[in-house]
One Martini backbone bead per residue (centre of mass of N, CA, C, O) as a GRO file, in nm:
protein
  276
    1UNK     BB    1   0.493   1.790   0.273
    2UNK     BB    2   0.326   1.557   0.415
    3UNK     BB    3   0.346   1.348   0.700
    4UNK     BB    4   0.434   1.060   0.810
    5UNK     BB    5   0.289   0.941   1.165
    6UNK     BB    6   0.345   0.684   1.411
    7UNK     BB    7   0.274   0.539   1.644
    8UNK     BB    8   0.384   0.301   1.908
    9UNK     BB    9   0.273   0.086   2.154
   10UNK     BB   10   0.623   0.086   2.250
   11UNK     BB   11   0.683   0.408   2.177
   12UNK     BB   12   0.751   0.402   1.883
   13UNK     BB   13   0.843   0.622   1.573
   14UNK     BB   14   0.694   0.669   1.253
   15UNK     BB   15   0.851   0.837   0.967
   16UNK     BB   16   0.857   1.045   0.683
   17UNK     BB   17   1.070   1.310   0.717
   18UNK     BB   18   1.358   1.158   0.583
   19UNK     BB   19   1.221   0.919   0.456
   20UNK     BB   20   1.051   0.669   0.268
   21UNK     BB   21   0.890   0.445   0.344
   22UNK     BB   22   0.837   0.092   0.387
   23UNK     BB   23   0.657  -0.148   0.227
   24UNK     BB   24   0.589  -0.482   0.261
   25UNK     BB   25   0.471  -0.771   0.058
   26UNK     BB   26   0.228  -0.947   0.175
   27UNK     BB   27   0.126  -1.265  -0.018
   28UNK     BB   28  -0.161  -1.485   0.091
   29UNK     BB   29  -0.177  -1.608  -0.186
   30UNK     BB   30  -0.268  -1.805  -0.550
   31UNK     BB   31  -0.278  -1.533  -0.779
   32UNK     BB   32  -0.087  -1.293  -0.734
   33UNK     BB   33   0.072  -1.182  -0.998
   34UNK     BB   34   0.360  -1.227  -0.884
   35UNK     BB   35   0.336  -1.409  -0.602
   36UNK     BB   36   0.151  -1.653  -0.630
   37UNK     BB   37   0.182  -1.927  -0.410
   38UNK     BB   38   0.441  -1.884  -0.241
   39UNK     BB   39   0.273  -1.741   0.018
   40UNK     BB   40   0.010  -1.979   0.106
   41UNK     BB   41   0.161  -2.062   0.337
   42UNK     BB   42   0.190  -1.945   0.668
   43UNK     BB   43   0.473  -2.036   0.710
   44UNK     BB   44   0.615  -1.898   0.468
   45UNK     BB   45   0.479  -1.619   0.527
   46UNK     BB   46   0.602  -1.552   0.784
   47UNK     BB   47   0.911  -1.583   0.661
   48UNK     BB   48   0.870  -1.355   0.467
   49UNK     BB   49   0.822  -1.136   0.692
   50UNK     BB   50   1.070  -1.142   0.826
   51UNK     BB   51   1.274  -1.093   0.582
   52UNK     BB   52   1.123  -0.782   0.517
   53UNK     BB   53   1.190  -0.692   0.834
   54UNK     BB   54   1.550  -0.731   0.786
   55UNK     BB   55   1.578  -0.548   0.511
   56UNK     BB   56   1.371  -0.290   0.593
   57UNK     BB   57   1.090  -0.243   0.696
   58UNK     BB   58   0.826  -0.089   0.837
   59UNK     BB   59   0.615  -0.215   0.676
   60UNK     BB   60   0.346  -0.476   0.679
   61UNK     BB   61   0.174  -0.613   0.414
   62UNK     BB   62  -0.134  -0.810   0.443
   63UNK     BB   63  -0.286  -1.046   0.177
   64UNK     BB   64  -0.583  -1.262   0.073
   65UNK     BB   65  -0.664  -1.072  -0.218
   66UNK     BB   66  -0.680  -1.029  -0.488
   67UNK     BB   67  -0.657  -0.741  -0.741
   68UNK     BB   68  -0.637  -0.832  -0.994
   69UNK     BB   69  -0.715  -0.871  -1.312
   70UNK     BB   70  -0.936  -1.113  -1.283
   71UNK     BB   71  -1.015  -1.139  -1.001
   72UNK     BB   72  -1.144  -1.417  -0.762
   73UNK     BB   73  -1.285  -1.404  -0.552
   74UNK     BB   74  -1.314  -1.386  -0.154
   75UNK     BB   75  -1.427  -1.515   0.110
   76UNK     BB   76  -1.444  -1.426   0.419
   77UNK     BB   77  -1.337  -1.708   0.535
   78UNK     BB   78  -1.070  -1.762   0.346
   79UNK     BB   79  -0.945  -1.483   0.436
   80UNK     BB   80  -0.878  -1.544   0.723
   81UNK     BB   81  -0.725  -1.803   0.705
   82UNK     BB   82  -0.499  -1.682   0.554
   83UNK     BB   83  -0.408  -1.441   0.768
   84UNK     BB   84  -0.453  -1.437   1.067
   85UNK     BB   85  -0.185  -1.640   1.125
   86UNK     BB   86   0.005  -1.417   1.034
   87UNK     BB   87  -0.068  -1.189   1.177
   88UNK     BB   88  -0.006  -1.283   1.487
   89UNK     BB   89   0.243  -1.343   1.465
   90UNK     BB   90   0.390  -1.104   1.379
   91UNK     BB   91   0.318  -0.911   1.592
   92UNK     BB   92   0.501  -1.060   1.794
   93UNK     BB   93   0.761  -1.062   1.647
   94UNK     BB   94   0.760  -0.774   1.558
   95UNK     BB   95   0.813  -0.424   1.514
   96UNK     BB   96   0.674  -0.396   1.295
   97UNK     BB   97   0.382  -0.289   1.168
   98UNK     BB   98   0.035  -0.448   1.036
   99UNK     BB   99  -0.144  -0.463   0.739
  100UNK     BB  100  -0.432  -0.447   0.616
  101UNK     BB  101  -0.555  -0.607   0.286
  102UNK     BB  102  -0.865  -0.514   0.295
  103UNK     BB  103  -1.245  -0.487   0.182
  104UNK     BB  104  -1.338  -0.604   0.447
  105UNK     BB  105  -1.450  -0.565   0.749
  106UNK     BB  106  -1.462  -0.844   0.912
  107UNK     BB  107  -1.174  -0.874   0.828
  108UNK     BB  108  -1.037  -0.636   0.942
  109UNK     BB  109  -1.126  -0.632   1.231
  110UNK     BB  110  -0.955  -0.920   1.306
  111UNK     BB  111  -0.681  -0.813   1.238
  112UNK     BB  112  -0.688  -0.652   1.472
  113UNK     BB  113  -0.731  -0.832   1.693
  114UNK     BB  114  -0.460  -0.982   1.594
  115UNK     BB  115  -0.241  -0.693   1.533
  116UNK     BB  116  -0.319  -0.497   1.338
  117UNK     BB  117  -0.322  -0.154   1.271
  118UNK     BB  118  -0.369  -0.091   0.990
  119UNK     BB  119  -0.571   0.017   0.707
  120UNK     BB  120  -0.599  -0.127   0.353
  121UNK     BB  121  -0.802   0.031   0.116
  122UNK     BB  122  -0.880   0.011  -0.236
  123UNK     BB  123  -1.187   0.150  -0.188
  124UNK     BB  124  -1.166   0.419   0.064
  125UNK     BB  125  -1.439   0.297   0.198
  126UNK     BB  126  -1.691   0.211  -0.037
  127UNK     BB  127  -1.765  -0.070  -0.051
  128UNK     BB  128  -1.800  -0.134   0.270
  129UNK     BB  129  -2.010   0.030   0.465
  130UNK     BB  130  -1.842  -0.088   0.767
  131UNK     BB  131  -1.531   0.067   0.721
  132UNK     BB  132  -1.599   0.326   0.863
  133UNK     BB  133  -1.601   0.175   1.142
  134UNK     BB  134  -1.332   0.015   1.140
  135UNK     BB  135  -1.128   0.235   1.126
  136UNK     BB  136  -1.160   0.344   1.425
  137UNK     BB  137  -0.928   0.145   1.518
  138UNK     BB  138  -0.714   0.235   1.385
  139UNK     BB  139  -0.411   0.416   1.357
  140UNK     BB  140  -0.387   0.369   1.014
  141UNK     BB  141  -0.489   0.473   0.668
  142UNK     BB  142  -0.574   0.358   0.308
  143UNK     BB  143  -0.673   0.552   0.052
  144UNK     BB  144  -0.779   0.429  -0.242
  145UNK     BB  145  -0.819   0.455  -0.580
  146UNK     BB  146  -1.071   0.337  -0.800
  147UNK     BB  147  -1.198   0.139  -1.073
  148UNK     BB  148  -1.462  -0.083  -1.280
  149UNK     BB  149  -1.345   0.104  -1.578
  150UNK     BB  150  -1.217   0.227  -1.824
  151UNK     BB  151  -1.145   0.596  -1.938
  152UNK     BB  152  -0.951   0.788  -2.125
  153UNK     BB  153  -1.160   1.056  -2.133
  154UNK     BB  154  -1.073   1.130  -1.845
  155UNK     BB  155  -0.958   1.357  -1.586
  156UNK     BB  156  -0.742   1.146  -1.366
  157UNK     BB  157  -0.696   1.347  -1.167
  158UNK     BB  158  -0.919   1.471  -1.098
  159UNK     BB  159  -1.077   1.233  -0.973
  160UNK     BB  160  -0.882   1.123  -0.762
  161UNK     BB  161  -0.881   1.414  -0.578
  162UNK     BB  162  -1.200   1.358  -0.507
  163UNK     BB  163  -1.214   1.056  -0.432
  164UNK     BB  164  -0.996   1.134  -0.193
  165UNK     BB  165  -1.131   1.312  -0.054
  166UNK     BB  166  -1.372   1.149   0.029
  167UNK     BB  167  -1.216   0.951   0.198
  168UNK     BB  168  -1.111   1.125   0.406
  169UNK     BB  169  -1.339   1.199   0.525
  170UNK     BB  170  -1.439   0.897   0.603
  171UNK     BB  171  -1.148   0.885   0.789
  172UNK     BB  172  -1.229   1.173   0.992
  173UNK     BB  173  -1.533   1.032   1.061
  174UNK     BB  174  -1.366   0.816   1.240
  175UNK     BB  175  -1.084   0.995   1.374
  176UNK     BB  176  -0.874   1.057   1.162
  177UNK     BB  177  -0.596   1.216   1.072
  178UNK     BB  178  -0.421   1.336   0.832
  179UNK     BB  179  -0.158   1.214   0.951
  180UNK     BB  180  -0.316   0.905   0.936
  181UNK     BB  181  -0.376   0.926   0.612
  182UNK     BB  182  -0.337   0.785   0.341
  183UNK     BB  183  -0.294   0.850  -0.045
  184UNK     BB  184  -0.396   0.629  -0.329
  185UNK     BB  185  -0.393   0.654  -0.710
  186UNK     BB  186  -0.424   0.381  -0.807
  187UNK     BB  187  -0.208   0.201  -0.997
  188UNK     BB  188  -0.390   0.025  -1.225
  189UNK     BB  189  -0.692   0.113  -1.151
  190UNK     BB  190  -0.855   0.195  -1.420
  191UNK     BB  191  -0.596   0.247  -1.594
  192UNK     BB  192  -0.431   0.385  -1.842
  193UNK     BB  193  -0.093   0.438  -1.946
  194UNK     BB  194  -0.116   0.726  -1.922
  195UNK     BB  195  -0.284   0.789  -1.632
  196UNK     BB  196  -0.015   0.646  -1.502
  197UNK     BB  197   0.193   0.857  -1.586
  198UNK     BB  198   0.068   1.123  -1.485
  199UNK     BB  199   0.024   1.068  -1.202
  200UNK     BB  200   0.330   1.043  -1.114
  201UNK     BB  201   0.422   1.356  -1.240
  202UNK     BB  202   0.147   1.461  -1.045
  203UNK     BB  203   0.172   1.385  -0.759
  204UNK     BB  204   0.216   1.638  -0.586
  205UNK     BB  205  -0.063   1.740  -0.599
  206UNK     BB  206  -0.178   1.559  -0.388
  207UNK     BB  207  -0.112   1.724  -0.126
  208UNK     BB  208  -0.357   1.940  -0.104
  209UNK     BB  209  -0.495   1.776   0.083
  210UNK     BB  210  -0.332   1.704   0.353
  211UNK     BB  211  -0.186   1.428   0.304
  212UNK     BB  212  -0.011   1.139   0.279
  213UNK     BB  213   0.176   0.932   0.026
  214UNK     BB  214   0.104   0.663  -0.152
  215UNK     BB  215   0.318   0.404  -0.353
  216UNK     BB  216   0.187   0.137  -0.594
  217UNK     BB  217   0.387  -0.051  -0.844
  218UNK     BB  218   0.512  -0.307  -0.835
  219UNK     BB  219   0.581  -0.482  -1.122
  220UNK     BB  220   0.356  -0.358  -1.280
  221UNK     BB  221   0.256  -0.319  -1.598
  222UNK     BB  222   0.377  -0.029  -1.633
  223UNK     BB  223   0.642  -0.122  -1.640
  224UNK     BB  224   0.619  -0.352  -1.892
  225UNK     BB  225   0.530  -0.116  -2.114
  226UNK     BB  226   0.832  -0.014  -2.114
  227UNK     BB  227   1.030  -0.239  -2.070
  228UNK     BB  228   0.908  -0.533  -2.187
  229UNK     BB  229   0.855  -0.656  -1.948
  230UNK     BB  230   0.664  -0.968  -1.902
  231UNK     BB  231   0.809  -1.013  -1.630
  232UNK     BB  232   0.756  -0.910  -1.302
  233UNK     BB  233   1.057  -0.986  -1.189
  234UNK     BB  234   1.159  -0.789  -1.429
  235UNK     BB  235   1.063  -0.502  -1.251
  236UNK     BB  236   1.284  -0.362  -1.050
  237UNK     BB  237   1.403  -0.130  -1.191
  238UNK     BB  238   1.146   0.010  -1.263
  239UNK     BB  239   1.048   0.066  -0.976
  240UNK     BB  240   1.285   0.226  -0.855
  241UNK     BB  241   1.236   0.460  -1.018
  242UNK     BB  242   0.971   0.571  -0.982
  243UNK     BB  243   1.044   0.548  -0.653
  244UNK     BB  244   1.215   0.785  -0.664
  245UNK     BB  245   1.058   1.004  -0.776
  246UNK     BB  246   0.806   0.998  -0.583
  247UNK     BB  247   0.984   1.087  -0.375
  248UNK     BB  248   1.032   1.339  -0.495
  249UNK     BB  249   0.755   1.455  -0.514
  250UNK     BB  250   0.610   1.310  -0.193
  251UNK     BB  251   0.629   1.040  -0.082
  252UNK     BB  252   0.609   0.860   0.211
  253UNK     BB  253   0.503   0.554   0.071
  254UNK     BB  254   0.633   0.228  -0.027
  255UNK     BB  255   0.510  -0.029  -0.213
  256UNK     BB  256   0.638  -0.371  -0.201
  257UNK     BB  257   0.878  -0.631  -0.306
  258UNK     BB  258   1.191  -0.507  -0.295
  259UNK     BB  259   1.321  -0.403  -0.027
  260UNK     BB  260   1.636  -0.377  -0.023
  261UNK     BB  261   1.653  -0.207  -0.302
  262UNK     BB  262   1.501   0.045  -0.168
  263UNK     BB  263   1.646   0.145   0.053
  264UNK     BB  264   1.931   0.189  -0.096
  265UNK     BB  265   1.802   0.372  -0.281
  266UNK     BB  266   1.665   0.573  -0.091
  267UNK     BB  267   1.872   0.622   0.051
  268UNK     BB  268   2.063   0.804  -0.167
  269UNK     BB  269   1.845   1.005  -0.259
  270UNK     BB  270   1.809   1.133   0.015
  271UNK     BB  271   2.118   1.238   0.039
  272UNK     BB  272   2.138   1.388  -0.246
  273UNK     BB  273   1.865   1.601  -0.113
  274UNK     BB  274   2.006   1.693   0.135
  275UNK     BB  275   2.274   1.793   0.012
  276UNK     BB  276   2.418   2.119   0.030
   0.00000   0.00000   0.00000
């Protein structure tokens, strides 16, 4: 399987070659389905970055505009007041790596500017046509597949590895190797609950690609629909469950809102595939 690794500035290699990194989410937002509005104060969001890099996060992703279904559109200007002084605290306080979750180039940009290293573009960089050009600054970049409408009735294992070949090019097209390129088969994003569970089941086929894999589950409603909870904070266990297998497919990376409970999980999987 592709192995995710990345230098840091300061001298230290993060990777997944021993087990999968933890990215943990901070949004910035007053909307995002599960903790809209926990940390859209600044302070707050510092404080709770602060929090999942104690828990043991490799990587801080911040957001400041929901992807959620039925999400409001959030202009260039708020969305960057959002993010940009929590990006730039945390880049000097914490020594995790900071990932920008933005479809905007010039917001991606600005972040960049204040100290993060990552750009996590959920449409792969198709969405804003400068954002492979803004990609040439980042360290590494994640291209995640999306689509703007259900479709039962698509091949969406064939879809997603075509959609995220062509983000790879891109992606590499900007200087980026593909050692330092993830790809997320965007569980959630304009797919139905079998397409969503199919392609956890397939998600190793995706190595294929020649890229290491992220995945992003945490708490969305592919997990209540399985286990009936309507509340996205008690999807805790099912998340866990998802993200342990991922692991066992093949993920680099998992994308988290409850850090710690997956350190635990994650440290004792990784145990005890690796037991002789």
């Amino acid at each position: 399987m592709p192995v995710f690794q990345l230098s840091l500035p300061d001298g230290r290699v993060i990777s997944s070659q021993t087990r999968p990194l933890i990215m943990g989410i901070l949004n910035v937002t007053p909307d995002s389905f599960s903790d809209g509005g926990l940390f859209a104060a600044h302070e707050t969001a510092i404080a709770h970055g602060e929090r999942l890099a104690e828990e043991g996060a490799d990587i801080i992703d911040i957001g400041g505009e929901s992807t959620r279904p039925g999400h409001q559109p959030v202009g260039e200007g708020e969305e960057r007041r959002r993010v940009l002084p929590v990006v730039e605290v945390l880049a000097k306080r914490l020594k995790q790596p900071i990932s920008i979750d933005t479809m905007k180039a010039s917001v991606a940009r600005d972040a960049l500017d204040a100290g993060a290293v990552i750009l996590n573009d959920v449409w792969g960089l198709r969405h804003d046509p400068e954002m492979p050009e803004v990609a040439r600054r980042a360290a590494a970049l994640v291209v995640m597949h999306n689509r703007r409408e259900i479709d039962a009735g698509v091949d969406m294992m064939a879809e997603v590895a075509i959609s995220l070949a062509g983000s790879l090019a891109l992606g590499e097209a900007a200087g980026l190797p593909k050692e330092r390129i993830l790809v997320d088969p965007g569980i959630g994003f304009g797919k139905t609950r079998a397409q969503n569970l199919m392609l956890l089941r397939r998600l190793g086929e995706l190595s294929a690609l020649g890229a290491p894999i992220l995945v992003g589950l945490s708490r969305k409603s592919l997990i209540g629909h399985v286990s009936g909870e309507t509340s996205p904070r008690e999807r805790v266990y099912g998340t866990i469950a998802a993200n342990v297998l991922a692991a066992r497919a093949g993920a680099s990376v998992v994308r988290v809102h409850d850090v710690k409970a997956h350190v635990q999980a994650l440290a004792v999987a990784s145990a005890i595939a690796a037991a002789a």
